[in-house]
DOFIKE-24793 format. One line per field, with one value per residue (C-alpha): x, y, z; residue number from 1; residue in one letter. Coordinates in nm, 3 decimals, padded with zeros to 5 digits. Layout:
BEGIN
px c(X:...)
py c(Y:...)
pz c(Z:...)
i c(NUM:...)
aa c(A:...)
***
This chain:
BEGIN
px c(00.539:00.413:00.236:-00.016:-00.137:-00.535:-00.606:-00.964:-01.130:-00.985:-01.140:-01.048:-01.052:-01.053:-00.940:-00.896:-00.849:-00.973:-00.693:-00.946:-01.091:-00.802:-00.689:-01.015:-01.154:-00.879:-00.866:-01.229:-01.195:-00.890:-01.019:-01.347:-01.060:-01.239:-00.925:-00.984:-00.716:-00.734:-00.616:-00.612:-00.620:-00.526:-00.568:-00.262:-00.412:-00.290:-00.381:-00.129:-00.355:-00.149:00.115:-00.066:-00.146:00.228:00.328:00.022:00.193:00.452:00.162:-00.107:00.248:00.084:-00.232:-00.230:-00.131:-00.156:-00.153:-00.052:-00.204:-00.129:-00.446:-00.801:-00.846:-01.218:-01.412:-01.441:-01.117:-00.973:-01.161:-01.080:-00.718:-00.796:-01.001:-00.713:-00.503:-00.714:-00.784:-00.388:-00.294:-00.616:-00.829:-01.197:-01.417:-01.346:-01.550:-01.583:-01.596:-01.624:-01.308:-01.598:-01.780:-02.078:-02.094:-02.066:-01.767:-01.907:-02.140:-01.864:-01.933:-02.305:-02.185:-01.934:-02.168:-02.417:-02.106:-01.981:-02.288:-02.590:-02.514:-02.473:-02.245:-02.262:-02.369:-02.472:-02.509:-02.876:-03.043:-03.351:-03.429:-03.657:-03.455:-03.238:-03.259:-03.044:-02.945:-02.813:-02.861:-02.959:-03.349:-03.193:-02.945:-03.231:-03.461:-03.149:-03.049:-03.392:-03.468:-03.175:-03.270:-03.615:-03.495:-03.265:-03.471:-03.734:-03.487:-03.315:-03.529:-03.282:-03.396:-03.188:-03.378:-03.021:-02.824:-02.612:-02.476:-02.127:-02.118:-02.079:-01.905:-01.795:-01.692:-01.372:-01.540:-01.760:-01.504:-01.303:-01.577:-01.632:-01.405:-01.316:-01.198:-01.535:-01.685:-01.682:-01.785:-01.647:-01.912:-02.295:-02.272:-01.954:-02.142:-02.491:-02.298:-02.107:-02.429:-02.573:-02.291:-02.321:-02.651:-02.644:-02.392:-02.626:-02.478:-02.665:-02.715:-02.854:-02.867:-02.847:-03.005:-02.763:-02.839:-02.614:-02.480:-02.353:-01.950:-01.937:-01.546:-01.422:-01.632:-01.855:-01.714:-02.024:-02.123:-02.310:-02.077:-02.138:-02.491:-02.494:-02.326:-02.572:-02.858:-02.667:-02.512:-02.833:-02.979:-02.698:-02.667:-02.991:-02.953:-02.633:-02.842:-03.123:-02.977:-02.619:-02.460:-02.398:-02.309:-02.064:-01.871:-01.856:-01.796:-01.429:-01.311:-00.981:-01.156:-01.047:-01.013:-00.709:-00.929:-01.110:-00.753:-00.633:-00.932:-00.943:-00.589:-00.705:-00.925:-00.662:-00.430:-00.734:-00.831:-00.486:-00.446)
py c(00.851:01.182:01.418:01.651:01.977:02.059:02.046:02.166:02.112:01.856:01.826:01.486:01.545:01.190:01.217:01.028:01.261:01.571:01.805:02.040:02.094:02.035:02.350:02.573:02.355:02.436:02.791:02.811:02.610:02.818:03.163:03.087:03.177:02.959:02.762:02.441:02.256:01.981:01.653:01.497:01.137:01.052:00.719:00.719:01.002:00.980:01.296:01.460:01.560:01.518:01.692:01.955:01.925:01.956:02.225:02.391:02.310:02.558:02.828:02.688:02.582:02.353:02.319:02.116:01.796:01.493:01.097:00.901:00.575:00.282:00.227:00.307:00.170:00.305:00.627:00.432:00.303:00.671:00.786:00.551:00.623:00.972:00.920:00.717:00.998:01.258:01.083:00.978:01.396:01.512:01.642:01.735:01.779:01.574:01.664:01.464:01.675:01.549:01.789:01.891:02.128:01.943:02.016:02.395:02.487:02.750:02.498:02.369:02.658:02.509:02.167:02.252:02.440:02.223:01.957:02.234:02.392:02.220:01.903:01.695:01.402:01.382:01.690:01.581:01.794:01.670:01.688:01.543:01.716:02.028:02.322:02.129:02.038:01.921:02.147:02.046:01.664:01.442:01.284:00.946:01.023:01.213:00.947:00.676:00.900:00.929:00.590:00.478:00.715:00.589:00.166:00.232:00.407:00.141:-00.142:-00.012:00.174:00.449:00.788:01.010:01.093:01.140:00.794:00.773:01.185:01.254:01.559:01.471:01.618:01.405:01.450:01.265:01.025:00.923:00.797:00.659:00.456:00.304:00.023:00.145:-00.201:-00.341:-00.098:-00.270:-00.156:00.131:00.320:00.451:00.119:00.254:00.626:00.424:00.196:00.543:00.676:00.316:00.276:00.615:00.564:00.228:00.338:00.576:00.878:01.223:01.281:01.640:01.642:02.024:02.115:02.216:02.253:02.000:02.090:01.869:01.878:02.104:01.938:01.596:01.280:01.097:00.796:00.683:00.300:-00.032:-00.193:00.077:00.047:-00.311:-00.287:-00.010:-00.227:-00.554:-00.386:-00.214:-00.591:-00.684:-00.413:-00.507:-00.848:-00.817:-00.546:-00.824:-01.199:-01.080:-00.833:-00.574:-00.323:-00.503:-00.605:-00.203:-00.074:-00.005:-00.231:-00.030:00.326:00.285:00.576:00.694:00.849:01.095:01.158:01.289:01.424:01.655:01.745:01.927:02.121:02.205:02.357:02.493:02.708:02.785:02.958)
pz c(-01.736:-01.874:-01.665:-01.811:-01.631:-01.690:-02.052:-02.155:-02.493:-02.753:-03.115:-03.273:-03.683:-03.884:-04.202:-04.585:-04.865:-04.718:-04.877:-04.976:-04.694:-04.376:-04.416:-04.382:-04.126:-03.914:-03.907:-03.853:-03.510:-03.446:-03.554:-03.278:-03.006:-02.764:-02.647:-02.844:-02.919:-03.241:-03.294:-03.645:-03.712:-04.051:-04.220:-04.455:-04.732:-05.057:-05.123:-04.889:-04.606:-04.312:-04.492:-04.517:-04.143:-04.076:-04.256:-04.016:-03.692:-03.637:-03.671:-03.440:-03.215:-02.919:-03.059:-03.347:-03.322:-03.554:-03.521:-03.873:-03.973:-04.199:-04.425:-04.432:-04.101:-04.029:-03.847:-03.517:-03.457:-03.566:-03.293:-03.008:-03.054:-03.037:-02.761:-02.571:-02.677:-02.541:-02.207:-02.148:-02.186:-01.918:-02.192:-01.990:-02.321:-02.621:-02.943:-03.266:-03.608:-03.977:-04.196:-04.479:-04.243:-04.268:-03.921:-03.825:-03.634:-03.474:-03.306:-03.100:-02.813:-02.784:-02.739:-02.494:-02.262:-02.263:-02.064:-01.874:-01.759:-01.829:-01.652:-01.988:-01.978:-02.387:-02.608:-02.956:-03.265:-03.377:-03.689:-03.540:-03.249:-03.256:-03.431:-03.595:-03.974:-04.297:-04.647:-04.995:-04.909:-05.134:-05.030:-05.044:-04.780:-04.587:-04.608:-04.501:-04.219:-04.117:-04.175:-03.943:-03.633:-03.664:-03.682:-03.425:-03.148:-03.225:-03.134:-02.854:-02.739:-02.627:-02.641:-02.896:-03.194:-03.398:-03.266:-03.575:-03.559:-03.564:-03.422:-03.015:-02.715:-02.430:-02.069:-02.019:-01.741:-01.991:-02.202:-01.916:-01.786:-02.179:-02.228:-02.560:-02.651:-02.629:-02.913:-03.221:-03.502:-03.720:-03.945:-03.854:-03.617:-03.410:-03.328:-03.268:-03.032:-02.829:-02.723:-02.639:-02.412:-02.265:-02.202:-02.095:-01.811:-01.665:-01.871:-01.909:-02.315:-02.405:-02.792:-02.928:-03.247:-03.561:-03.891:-04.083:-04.436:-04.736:-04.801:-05.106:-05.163:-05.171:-05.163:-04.909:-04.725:-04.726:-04.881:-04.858:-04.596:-04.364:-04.420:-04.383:-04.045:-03.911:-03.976:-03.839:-03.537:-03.378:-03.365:-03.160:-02.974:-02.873:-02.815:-02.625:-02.373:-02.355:-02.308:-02.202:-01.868:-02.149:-01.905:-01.790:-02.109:-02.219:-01.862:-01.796:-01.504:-01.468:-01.392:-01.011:-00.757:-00.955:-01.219:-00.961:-00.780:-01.141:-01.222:-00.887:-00.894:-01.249:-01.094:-00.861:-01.076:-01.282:-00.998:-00.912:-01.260)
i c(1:2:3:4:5:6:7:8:9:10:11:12:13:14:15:16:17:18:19:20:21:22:23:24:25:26:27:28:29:30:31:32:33:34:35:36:37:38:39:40:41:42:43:44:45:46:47:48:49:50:51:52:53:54:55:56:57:58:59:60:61:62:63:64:65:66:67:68:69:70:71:72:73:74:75:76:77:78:79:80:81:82:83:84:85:86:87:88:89:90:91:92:93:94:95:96:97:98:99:100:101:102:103:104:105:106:107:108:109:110:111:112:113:114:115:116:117:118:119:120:121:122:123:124:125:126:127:128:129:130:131:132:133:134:135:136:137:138:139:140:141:142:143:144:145:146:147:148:149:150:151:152:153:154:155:156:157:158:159:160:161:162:163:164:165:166:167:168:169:170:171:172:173:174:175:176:177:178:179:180:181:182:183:184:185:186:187:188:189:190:191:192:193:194:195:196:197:198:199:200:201:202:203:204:205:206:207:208:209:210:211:212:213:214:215:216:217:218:219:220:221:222:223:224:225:226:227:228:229:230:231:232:233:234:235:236:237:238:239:240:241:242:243:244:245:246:247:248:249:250:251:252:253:254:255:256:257:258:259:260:261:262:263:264:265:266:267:268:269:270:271:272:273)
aa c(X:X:X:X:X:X:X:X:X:X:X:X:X:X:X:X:X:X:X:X:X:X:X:X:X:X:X:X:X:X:X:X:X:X:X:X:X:X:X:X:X:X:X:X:X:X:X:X:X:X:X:X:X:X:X:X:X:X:X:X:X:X:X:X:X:X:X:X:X:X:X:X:X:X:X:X:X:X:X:X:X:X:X:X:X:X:X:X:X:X:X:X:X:X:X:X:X:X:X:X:X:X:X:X:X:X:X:X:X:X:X:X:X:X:X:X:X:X:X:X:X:X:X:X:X:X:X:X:X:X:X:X:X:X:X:X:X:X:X:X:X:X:X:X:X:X:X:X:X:X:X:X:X:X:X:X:X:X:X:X:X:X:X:X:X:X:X:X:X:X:X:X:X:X:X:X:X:X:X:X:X:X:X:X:X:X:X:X:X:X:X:X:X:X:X:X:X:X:X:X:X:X:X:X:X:X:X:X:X:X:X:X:X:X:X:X:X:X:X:X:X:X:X:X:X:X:X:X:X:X:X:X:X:X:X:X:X:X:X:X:X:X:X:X:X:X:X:X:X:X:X:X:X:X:X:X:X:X:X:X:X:X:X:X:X:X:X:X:X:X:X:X:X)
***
């Protein structure tokens, strides 16, 4: 089994058709010289994406690193397998990021030291929260954003006022106590049903304001099925939390003492650096 020295800051990219946009995306993370490294999950792009990705990784040697899927498999299964990835290599922070810079790059830095030094377990990038705002989006997709934060803070009562952003940092424990295999859903649903969990399991969520932007390139992934399932999946989120040991099901049974042992002999070699 692979051993992995004290890895810091992982950014998981999920991607379908993003070729105009891979490439800038990645040199802005990379130009912020703050030691994140980037993972890219692509869904089988017809578009050549992921070659493009390639032909990066000789430059950004060690840092770049990509994971190739059959088929439009969905946003929230993209990320658990980055997420697995991440955890199985020691990663500490793990950040999601859409490829069309509708969330600001150089907002990763907030995120990050809001986990590292203000005691958050989950930093997200909020629209919603004071300071924060939206530009060049459509008021349909303001007033459905909206709309959704609004629904589901009224039925679950959990207190983020941007549950369906996709713009989040997590501590590894968080995502090591999360049995991943027990998140569902894929779309708004699958980020609604992240900070749920993280909540649920006693989690610290901070949410820092950003000011999110429309993609100027490519096209939205955004359609009625997703919708559908954001509407549907809040209501059993809900009911799950109410008439069933929801904690339980999401909880990860397997996090045993090994987790801490790994986790402090990181911050060994860390401070032996």
């Amino acid at each position: 089994m692979l051993r992995y020295t004290y890895l810091e800051k992982l950014v998981i990219i999920p991607t379908y058709n993003e070729k105009e946009n891979i490439t800038s995306i990645l040199h802005a993370i990379f130009n912020l010289n703050e030691g994140f490294h980037i993972l890219v999950i692509d869904d089988g792009s017809p578009d050549g994406t992921a070659q493009i990705v390639k032909d990066l990784q000789p430059k950004f040697s060690g840092q770049l690193f990509i994971e190739e899927r059959t088929g439009k498999l969905g946003l929230g299964t993209a990320y658990i397998h980055g997420f697995k990835w991440a955890i199985s290599r020691n990663y500490q922070f793990i950040f999601e990021i859409d490829a069309d810079f509708s969330h600001n790059p150089k907002d990763l830095p907030r995120l990050y030291h809001a986990c590292k030094h203000q005691g958050a377990d989950v930093a997200i990038g909020s629209r919603y929260t004071k300071g924060g705002g939206v530009v060049n989006w459509p008021k349909n997709r303001i007033a459905l954003s909206k709309g959704a934060s609004f629904y589901t803070r009224m039925i679950t009562w959990m207190p983020v006022k941007d549950p369906t952003a996709g713009f989040v940092c997590y501590k590894k424990e968080v995502l090591e106590t999360i049995n991943l295999d027990e998140i569902r859903f894929v779309g708004y649903a699958f980020q609604i049903e992240m900070k749920f969990a993280a909540w649920k399991l006693g989690f610290k969520i901070k949410e820092v304001p950003i000011i999110f932007q429309d993609r100027t390139y490519g096209t939205s992934k955004m359609n009625k099925g997703i919708v559908k399932e954001g509407i549907l999946g809040v209501l059993k989120l809900r009911w799950h939390s109410l008439f069933t040991n929801y904690r339980k099901r999401v909880k990860n049974s397997e996090q045993l003492t090994s987790v801490a042992k790994e986790q402090k002999t990181g911050e060994v070699l860390a401070e032996s650096k």
